[in-house]
C-alpha positions as CSV (number, residue, x, y, z in Angstrom):
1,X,-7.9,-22.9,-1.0
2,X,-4.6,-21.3,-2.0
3,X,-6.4,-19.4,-5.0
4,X,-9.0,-18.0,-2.8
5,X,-6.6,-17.0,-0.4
6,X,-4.5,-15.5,-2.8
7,X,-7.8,-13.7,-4.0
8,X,-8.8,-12.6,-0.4
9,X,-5.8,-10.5,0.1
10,X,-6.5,-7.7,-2.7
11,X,-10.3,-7.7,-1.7
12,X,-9.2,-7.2,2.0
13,X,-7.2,-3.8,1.1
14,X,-9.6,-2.9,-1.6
15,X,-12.3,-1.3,0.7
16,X,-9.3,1.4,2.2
17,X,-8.2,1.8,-1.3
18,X,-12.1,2.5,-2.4
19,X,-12.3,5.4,0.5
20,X,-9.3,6.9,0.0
21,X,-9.7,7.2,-3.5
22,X,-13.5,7.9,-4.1
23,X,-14.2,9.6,-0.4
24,X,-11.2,11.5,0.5
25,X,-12.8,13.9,2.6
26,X,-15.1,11.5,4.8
27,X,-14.4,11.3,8.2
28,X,-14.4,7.4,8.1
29,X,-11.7,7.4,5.6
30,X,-9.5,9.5,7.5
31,X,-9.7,7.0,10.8
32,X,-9.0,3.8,8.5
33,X,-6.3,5.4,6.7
34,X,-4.6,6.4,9.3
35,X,-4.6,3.0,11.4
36,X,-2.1,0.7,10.9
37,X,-3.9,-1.8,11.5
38,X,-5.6,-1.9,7.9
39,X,-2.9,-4.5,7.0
40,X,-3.4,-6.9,10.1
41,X,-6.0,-9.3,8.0
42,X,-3.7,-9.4,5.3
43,X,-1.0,-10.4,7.2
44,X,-3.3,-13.0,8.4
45,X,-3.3,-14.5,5.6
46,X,0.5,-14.3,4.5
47,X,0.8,-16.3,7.8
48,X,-2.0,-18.7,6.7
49,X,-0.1,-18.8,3.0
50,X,3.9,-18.8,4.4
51,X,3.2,-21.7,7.2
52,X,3.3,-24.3,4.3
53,X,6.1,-23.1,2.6
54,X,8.1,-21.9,5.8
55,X,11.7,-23.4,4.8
56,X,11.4,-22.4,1.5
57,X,10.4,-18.6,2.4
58,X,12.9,-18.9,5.0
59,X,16.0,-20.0,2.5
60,X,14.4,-17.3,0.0
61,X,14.9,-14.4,2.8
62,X,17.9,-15.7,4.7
63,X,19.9,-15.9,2.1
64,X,18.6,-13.7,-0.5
65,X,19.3,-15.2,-4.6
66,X,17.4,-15.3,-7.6
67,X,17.0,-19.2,-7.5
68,X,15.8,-19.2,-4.3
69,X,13.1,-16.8,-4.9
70,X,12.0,-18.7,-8.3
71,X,11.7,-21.6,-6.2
72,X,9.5,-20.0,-3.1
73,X,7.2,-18.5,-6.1
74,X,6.7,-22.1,-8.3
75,X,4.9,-23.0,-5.1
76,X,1.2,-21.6,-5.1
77,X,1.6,-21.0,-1.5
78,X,5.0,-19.1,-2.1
79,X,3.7,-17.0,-4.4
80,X,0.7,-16.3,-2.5
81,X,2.8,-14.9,1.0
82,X,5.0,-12.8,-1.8
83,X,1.6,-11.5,-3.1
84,X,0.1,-10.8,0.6
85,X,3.3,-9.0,1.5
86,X,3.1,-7.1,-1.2
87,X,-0.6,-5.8,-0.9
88,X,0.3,-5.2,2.7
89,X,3.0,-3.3,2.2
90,X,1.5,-1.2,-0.9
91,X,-1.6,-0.3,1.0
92,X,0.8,0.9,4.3
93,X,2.6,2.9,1.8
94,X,-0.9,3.9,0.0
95,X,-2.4,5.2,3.5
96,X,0.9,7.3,4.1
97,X,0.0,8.9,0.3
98,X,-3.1,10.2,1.3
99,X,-2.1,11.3,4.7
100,X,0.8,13.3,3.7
101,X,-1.6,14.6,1.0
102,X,-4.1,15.4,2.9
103,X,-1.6,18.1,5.1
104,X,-0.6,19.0,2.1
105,X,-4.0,20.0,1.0
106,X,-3.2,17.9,-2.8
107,X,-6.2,17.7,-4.2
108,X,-8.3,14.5,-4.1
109,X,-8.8,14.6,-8.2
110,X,-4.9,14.6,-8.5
111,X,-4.0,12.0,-5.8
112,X,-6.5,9.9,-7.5
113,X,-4.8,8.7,-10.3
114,X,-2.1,8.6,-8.3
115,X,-3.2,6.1,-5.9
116,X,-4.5,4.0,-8.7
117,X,-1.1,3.8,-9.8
118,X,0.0,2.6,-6.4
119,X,-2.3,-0.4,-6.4
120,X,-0.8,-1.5,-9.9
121,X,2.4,0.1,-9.7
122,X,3.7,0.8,-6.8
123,X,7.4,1.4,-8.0
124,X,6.0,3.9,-10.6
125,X,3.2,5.2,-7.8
126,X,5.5,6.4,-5.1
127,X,8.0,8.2,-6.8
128,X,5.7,10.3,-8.9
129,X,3.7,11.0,-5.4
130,X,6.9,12.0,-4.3
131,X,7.3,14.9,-7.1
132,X,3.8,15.8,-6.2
133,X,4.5,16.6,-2.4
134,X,8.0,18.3,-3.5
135,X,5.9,20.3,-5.4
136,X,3.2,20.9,-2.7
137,X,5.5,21.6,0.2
138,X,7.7,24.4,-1.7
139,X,4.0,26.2,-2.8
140,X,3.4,25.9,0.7
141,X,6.3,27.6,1.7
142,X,5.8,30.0,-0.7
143,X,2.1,31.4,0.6
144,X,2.1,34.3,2.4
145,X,0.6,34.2,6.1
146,X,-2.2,36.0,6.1
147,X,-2.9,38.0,9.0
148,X,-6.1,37.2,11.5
149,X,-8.8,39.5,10.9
């Protein structure tokens, strides 16, 4: 049961990832990515995967240490809440990517990659989106106003 739950939580975010990646400028996309609630079956799940191991996630959090973390994660259901939070967690910060790209005007062929890069990587993800909208809000700032005809 562990292992499919485990599973279930990257298959849960994968449908938002799908839409913000391959159908940026759908209208459907746009309402999913920008509702938190994307992450609430997810963190469904952590709950379902955290209740067995509570006093061990709770020693691992409360009183934060390398040992106590390798300990919460040699349990399958320990490293399965890690896993959950984590896909949570990337997919919030994925959905805040393509908002702030999206008022930014990035375009959808450059905040691909980028995204991808999120789902693997978020640590390498983020900060490169972050040179990106740097990048995008000075050009911005830059444009001229045009005039209304």
């Amino acid at each position: 049961m562990t292992g499919f739950l485990f599973e279930l939580t990257f298959f849960l975010a994968a449908p938002v990832w799908l839409l913000m990646i391959f159908a940026p400028h759908w209208r459907g996309t746009e309402r999913l990515a920008g509702s938190p609630l994307t992450v609430l079956p997810i963190l469904a799940v952590w709950a379902v995967l955290a209740a067995p191991v509570l006093p061990e996630l709770w020693a691992a959090v409360s009183s934060p240490g390398l040992d106590a973390f390798r300990d919460l994660t040699a349990l399958a259901n320990g490293a399965g809440a890690l896993w959950a939070q984590v896909i949570a967690w990337d997919l919030l910060l994925g959905q805040w990517m393509y908002r702030e790209a999206r008022r930014l005007s990035v375009p959808p062929l450059l905040m691909a990659p980028l995204l991808l890069l999120t789902i693997l990587l978020s640590p390498v993800g983020l900060p490169l989106f972050l040179i990106v909208r740097a990048i995008w809000t000075t050009r911005s700032e830059r444009r001229p106003v045009r005039a209304p005809a």
